[in-house]
PDB file of N, CA, C and O in Angstrom, chain B, residues numbered from 101:
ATOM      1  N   UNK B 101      14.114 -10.687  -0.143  1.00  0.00           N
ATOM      2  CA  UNK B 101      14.788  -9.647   0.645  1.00  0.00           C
ATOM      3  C   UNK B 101      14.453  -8.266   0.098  1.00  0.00           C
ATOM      4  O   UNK B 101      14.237  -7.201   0.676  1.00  0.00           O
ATOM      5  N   UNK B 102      14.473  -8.596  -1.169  1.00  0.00           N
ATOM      6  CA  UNK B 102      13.890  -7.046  -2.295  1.00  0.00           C
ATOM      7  C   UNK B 102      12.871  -6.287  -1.564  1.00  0.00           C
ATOM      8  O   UNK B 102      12.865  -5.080  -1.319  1.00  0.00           O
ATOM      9  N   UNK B 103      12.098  -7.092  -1.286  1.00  0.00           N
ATOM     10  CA  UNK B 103      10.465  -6.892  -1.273  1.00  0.00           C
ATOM     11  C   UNK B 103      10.518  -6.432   0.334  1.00  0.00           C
ATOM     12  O   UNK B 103       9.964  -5.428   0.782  1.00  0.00           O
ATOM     13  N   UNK B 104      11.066  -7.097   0.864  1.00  0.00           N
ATOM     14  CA  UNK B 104      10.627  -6.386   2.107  1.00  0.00           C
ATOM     15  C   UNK B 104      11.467  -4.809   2.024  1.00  0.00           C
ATOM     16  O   UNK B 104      10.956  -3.701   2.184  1.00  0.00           O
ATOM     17  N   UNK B 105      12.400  -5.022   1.828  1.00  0.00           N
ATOM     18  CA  UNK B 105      12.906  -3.248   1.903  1.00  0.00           C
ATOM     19  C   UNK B 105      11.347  -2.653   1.105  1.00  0.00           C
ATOM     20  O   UNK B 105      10.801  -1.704   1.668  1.00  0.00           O
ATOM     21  N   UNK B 106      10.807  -3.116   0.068  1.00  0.00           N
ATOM     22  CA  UNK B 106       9.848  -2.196  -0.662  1.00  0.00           C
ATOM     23  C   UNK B 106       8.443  -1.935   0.224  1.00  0.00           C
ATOM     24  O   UNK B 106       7.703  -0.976   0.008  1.00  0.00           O
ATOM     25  N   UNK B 107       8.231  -2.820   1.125  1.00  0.00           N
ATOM     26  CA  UNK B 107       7.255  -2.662   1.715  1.00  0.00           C
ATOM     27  C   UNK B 107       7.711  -1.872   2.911  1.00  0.00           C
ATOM     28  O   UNK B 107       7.019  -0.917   3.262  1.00  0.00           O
ATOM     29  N   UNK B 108       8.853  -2.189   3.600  1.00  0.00           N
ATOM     30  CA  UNK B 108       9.501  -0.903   4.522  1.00  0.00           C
ATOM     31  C   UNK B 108       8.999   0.224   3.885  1.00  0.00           C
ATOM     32  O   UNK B 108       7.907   0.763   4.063  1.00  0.00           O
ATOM     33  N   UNK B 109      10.077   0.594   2.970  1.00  0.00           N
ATOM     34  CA  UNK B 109       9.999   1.977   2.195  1.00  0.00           C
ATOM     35  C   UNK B 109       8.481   2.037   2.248  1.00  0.00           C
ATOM     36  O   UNK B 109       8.179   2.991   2.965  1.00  0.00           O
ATOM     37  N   UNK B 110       7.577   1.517   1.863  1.00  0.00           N
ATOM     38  CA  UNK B 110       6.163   2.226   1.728  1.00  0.00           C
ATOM     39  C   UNK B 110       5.748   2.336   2.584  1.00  0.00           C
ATOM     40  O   UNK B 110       4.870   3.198   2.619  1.00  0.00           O
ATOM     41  N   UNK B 111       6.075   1.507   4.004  1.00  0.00           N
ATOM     42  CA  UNK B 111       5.067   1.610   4.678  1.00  0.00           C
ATOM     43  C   UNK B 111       5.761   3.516   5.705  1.00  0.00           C
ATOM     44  O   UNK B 111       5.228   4.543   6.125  1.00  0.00           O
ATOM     45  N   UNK B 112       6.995   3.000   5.634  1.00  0.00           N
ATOM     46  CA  UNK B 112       7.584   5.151   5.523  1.00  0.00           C
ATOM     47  C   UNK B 112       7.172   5.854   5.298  1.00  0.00           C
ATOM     48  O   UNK B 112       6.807   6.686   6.128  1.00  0.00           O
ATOM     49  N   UNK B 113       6.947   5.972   3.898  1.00  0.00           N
ATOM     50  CA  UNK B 113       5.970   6.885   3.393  1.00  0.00           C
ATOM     51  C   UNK B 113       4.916   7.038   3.893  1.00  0.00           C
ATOM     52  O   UNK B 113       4.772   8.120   4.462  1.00  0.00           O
ATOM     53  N   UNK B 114       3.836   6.147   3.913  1.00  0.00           N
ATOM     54  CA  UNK B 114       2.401   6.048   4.450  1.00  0.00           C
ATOM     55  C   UNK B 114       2.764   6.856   5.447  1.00  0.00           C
ATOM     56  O   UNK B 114       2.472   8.052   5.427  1.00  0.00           O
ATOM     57  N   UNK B 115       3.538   6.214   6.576  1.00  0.00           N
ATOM     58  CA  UNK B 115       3.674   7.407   7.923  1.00  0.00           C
ATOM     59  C   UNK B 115       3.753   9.269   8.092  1.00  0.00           C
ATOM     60  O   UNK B 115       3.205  10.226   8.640  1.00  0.00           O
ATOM     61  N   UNK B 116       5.219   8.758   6.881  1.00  0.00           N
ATOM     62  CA  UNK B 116       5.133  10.246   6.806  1.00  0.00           C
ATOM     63  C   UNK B 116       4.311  11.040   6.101  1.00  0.00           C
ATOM     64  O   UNK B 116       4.225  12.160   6.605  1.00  0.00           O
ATOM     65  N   UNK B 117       3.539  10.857   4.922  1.00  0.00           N
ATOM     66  CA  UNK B 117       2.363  11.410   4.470  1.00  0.00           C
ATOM     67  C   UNK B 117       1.176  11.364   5.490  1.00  0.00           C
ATOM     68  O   UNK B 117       0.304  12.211   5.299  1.00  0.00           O
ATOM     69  N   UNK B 118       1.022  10.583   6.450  1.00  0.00           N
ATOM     70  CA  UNK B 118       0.134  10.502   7.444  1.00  0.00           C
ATOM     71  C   UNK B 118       0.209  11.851   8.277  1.00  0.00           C
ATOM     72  O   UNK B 118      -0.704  12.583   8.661  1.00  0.00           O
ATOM     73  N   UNK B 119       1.888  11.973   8.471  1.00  0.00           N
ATOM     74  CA  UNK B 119       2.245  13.017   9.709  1.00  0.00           C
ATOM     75  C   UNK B 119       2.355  14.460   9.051  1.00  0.00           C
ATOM     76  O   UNK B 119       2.459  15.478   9.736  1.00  0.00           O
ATOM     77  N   UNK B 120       2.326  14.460   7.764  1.00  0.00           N
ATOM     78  CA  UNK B 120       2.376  16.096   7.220  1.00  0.00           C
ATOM     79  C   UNK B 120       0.732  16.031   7.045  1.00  0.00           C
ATOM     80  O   UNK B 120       0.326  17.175   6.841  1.00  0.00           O
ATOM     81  N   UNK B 121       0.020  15.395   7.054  1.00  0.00           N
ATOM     82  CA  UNK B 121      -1.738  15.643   6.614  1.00  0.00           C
ATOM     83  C   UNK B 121      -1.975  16.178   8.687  1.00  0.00           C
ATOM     84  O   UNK B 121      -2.396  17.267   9.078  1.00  0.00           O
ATOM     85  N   UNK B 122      -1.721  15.488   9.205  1.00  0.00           N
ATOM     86  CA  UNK B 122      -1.890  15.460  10.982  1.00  0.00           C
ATOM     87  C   UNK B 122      -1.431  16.787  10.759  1.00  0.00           C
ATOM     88  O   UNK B 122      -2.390  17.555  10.844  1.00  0.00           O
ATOM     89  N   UNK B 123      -0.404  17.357  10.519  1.00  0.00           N
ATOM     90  CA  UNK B 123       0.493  18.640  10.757  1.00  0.00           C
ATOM     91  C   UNK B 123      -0.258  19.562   9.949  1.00  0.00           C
ATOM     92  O   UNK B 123      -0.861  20.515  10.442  1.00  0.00           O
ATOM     93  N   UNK B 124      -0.234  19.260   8.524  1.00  0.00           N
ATOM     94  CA  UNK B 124      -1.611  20.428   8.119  1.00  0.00           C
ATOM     95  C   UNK B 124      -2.945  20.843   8.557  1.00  0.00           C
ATOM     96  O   UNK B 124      -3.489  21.941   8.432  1.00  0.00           O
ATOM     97  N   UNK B 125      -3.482  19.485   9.233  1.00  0.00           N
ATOM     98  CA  UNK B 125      -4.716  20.101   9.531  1.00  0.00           C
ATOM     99  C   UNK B 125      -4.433  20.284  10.552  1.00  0.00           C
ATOM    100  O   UNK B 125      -5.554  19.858  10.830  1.00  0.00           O
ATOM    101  N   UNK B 126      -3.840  20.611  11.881  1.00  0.00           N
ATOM    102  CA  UNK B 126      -3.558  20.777  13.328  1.00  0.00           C
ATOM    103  C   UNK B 126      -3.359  22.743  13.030  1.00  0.00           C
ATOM    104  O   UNK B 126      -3.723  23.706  13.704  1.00  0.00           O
ATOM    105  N   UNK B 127      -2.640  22.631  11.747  1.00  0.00           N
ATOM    106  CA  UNK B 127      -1.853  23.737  10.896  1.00  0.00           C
ATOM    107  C   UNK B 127      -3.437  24.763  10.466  1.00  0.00           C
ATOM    108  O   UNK B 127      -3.453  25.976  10.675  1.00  0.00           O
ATOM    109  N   UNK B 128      -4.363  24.194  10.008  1.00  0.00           N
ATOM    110  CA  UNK B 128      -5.319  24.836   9.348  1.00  0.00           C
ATOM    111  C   UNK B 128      -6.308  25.006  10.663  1.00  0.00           C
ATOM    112  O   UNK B 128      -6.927  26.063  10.794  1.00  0.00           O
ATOM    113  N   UNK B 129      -6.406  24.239  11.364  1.00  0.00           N
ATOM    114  CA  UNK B 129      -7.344  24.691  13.096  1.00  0.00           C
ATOM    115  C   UNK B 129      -6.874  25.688  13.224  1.00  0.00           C
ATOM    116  O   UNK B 129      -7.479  26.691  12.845  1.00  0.00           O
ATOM    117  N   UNK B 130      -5.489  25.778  13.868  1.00  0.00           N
ATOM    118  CA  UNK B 130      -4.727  26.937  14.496  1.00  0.00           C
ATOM    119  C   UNK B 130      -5.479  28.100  13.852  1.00  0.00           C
ATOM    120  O   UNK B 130      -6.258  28.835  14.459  1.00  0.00           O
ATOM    121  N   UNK B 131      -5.215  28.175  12.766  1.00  0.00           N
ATOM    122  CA  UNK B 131      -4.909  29.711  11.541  1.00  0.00           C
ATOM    123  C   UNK B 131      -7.255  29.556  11.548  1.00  0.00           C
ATOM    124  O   UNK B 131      -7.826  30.599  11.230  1.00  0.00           O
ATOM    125  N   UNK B 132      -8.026  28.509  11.845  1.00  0.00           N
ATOM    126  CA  UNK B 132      -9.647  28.854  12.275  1.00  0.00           C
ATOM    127  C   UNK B 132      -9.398  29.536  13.504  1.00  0.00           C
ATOM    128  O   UNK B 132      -9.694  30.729  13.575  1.00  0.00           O
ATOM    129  N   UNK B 133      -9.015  29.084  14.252  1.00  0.00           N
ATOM    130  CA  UNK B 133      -9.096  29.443  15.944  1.00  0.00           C
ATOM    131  C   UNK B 133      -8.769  30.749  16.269  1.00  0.00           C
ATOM    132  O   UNK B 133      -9.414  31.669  16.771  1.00  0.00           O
ATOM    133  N   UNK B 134      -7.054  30.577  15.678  1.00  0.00           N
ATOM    134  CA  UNK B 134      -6.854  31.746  16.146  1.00  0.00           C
ATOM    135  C   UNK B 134      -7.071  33.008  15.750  1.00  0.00           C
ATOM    136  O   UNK B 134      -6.743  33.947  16.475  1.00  0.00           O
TER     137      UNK B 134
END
């Protein structure tokens, strides 16, 4: 039962480190482009 909460929790993370890298570079185009 441990283990799966631990692999939840990581796989969270993964996402959300996924979605602030998506958001920075969407973040760093903008600030080329514009």
């Amino acid at each position: 039962m441990r283990l799966l909460a631990v692999v939840v929790l990581a796989l969270l993370a993964v996402s959300q480190a996924e979605e602030g890298a998506r958001l920075l570079a969407s973040k760093s185009l903008l600030n080329r482009y514009a």
